[in-house]
C-alpha positions as protocol buffer text, in pm:
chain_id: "A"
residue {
  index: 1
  type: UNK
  ca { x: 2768 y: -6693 z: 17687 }
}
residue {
  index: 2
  type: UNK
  ca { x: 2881 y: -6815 z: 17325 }
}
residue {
  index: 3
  type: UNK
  ca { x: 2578 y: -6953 z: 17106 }
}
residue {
  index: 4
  type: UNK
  ca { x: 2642 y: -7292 z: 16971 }
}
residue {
  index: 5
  type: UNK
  ca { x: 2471 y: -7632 z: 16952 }
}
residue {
  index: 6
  type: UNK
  ca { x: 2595 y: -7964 z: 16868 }
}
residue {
  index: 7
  type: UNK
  ca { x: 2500 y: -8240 z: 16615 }
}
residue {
  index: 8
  type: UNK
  ca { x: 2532 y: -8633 z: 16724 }
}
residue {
  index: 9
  type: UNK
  ca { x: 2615 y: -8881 z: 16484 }
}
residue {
  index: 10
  type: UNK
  ca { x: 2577 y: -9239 z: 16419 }
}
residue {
  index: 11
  type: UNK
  ca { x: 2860 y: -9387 z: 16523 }
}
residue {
  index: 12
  type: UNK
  ca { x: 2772 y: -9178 z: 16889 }
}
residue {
  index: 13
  type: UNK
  ca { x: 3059 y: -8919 z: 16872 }
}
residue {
  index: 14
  type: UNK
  ca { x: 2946 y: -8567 z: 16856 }
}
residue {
  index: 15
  type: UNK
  ca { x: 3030 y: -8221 z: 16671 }
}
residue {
  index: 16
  type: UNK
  ca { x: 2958 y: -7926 z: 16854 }
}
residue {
  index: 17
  type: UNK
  ca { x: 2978 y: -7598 z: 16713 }
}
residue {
  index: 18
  type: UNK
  ca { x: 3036 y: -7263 z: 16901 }
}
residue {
  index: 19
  type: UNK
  ca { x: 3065 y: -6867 z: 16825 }
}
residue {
  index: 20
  type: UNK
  ca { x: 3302 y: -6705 z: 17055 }
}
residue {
  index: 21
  type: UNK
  ca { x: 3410 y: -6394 z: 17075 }
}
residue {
  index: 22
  type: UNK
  ca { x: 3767 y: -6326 z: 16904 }
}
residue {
  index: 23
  type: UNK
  ca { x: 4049 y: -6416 z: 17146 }
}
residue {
  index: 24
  type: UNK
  ca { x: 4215 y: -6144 z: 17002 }
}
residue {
  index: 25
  type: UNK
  ca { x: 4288 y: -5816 z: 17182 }
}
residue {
  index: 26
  type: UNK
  ca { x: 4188 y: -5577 z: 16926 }
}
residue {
  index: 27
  type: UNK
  ca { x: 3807 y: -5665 z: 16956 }
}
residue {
  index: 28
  type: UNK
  ca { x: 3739 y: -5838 z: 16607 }
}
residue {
  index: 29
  type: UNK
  ca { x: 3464 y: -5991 z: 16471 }
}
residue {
  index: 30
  type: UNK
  ca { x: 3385 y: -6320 z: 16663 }
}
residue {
  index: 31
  type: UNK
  ca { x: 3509 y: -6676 z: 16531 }
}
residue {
  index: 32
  type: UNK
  ca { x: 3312 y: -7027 z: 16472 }
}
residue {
  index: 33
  type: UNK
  ca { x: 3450 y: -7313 z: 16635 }
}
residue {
  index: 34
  type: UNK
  ca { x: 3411 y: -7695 z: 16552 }
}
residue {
  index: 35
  type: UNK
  ca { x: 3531 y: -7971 z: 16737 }
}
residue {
  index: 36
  type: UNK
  ca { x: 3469 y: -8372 z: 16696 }
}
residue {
  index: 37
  type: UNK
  ca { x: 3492 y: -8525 z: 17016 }
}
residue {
  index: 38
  type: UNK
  ca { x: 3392 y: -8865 z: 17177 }
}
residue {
  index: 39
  type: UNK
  ca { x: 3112 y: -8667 z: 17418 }
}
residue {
  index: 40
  type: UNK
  ca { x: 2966 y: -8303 z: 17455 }
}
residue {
  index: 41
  type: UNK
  ca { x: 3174 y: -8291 z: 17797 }
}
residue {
  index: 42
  type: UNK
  ca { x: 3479 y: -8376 z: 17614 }
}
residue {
  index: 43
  type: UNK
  ca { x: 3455 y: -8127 z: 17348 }
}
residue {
  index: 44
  type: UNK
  ca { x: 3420 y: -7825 z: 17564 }
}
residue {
  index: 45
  type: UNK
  ca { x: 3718 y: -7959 z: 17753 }
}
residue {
  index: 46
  type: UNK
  ca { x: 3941 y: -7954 z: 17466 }
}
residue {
  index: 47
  type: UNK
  ca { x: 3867 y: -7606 z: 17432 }
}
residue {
  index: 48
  type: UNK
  ca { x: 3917 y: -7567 z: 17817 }
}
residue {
  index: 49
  type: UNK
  ca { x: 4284 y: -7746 z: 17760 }
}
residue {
  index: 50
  type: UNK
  ca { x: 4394 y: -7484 z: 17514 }
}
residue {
  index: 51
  type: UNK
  ca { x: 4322 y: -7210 z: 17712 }
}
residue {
  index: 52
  type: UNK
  ca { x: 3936 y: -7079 z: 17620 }
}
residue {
  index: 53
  type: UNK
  ca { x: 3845 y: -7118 z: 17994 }
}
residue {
  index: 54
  type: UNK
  ca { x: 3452 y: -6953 z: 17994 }
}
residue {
  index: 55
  type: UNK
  ca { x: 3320 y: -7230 z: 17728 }
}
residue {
  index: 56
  type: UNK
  ca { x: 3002 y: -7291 z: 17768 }
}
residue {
  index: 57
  type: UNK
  ca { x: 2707 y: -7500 z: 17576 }
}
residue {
  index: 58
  type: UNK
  ca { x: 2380 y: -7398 z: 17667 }
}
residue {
  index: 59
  type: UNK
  ca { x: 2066 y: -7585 z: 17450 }
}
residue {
  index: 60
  type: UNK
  ca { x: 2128 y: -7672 z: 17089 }
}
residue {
  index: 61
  type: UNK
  ca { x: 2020 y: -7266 z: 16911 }
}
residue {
  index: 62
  type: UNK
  ca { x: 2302 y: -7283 z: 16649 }
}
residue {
  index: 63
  type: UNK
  ca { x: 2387 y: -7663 z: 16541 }
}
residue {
  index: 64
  type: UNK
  ca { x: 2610 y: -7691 z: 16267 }
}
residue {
  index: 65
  type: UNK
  ca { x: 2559 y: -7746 z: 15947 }
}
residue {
  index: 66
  type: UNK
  ca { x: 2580 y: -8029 z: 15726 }
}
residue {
  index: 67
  type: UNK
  ca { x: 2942 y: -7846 z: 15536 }
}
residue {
  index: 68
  type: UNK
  ca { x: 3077 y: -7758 z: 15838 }
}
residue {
  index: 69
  type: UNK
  ca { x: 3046 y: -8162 z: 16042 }
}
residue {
  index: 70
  type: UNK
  ca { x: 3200 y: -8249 z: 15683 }
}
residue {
  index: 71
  type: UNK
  ca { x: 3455 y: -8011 z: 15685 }
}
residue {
  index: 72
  type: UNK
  ca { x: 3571 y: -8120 z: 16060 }
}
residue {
  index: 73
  type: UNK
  ca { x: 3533 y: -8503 z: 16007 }
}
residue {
  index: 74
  type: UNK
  ca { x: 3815 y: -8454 z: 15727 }
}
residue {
  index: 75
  type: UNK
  ca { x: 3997 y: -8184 z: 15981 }
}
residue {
  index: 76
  type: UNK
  ca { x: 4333 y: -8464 z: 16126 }
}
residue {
  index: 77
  type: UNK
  ca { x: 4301 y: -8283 z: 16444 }
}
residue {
  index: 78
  type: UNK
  ca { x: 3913 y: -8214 z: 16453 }
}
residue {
  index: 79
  type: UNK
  ca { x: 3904 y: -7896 z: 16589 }
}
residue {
  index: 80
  type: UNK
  ca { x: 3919 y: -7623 z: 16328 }
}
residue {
  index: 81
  type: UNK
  ca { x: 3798 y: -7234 z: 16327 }
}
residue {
  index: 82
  type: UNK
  ca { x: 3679 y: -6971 z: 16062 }
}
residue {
  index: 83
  type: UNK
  ca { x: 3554 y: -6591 z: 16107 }
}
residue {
  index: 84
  type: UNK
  ca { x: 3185 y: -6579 z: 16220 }
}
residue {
  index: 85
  type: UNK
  ca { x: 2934 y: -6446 z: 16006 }
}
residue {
  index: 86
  type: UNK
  ca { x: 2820 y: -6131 z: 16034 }
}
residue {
  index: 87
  type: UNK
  ca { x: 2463 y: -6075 z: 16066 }
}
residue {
  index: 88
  type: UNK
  ca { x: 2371 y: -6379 z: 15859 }
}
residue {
  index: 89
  type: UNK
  ca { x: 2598 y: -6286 z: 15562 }
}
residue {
  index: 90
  type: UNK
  ca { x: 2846 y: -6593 z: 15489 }
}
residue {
  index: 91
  type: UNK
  ca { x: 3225 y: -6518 z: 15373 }
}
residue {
  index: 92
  type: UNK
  ca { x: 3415 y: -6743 z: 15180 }
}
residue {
  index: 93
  type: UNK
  ca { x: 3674 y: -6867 z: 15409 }
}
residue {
  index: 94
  type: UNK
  ca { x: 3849 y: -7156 z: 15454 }
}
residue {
  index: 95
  type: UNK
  ca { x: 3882 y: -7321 z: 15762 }
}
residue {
  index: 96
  type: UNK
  ca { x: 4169 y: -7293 z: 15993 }
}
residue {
  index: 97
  type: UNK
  ca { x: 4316 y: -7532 z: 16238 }
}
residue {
  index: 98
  type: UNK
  ca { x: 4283 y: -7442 z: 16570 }
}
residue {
  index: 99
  type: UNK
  ca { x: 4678 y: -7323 z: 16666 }
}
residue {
  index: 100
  type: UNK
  ca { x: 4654 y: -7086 z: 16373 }
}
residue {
  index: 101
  type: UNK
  ca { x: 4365 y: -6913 z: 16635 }
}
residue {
  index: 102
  type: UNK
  ca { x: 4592 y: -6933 z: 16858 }
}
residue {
  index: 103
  type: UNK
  ca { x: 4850 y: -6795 z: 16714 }
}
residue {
  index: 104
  type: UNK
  ca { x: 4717 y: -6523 z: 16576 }
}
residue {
  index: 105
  type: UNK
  ca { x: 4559 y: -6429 z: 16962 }
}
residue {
  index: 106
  type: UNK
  ca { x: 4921 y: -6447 z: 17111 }
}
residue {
  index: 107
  type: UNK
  ca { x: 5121 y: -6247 z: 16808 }
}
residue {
  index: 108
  type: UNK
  ca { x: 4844 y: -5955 z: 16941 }
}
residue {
  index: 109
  type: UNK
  ca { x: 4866 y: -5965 z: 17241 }
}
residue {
  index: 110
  type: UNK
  ca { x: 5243 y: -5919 z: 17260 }
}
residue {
  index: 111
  type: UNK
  ca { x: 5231 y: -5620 z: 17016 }
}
């Protein structure tokens, strides 16, 4: 089960924020996921529809934060990724649209 949590806002759309597990095959460090959608329900099913089947949201341990709802409210598609942190140390990275993940899961997996 991936931690996350979610954050409403005013106008009643949500942000929900999840760590997963890399999709990658060669056992990485785990990615954070954002995604502005109209509902909870909604959100995980976007995820769902691009193949991340076992998605989950279980209570509200890990909202995000007040960078990252800003970060995917200027995101076109509003679902965006970055590289997890590890044990509560923060990289600099960038964020990453969401077929970049993707992309990067399939070029692995056929190598």
């Amino acid at each position: 089960m991936a931690a996350g949590g979610f954050c409403k806002l005013p106008n009643g759309r949500v942000v929900v924020a999840l760590n997963l597990p890399s999709p990658a095959a060669d056992g990485s460090t785990g990615v954070r996921v954002l995604v502005h959608a109209q509902n909870r329900a909604r959100a995980l099913t976007r995820l769902r529809n691009l193949g991340l089947r076992a998605i989950y949201l279980r209570g509200n341990a890990a909202p995000p934060t007040p960078d990252e709802i800003t970060a995917v409210l200027h995101h076109p598609d509003g679902l965006i990724w970055r590289t997890a942190p590890d044990n509560g140390v923060t990289v600099i990275e960038l964020w990453h649209p969401i077929r970049a993940l993707l992309r990067r899961s399939a070029v692995v997996q056929q190598s």
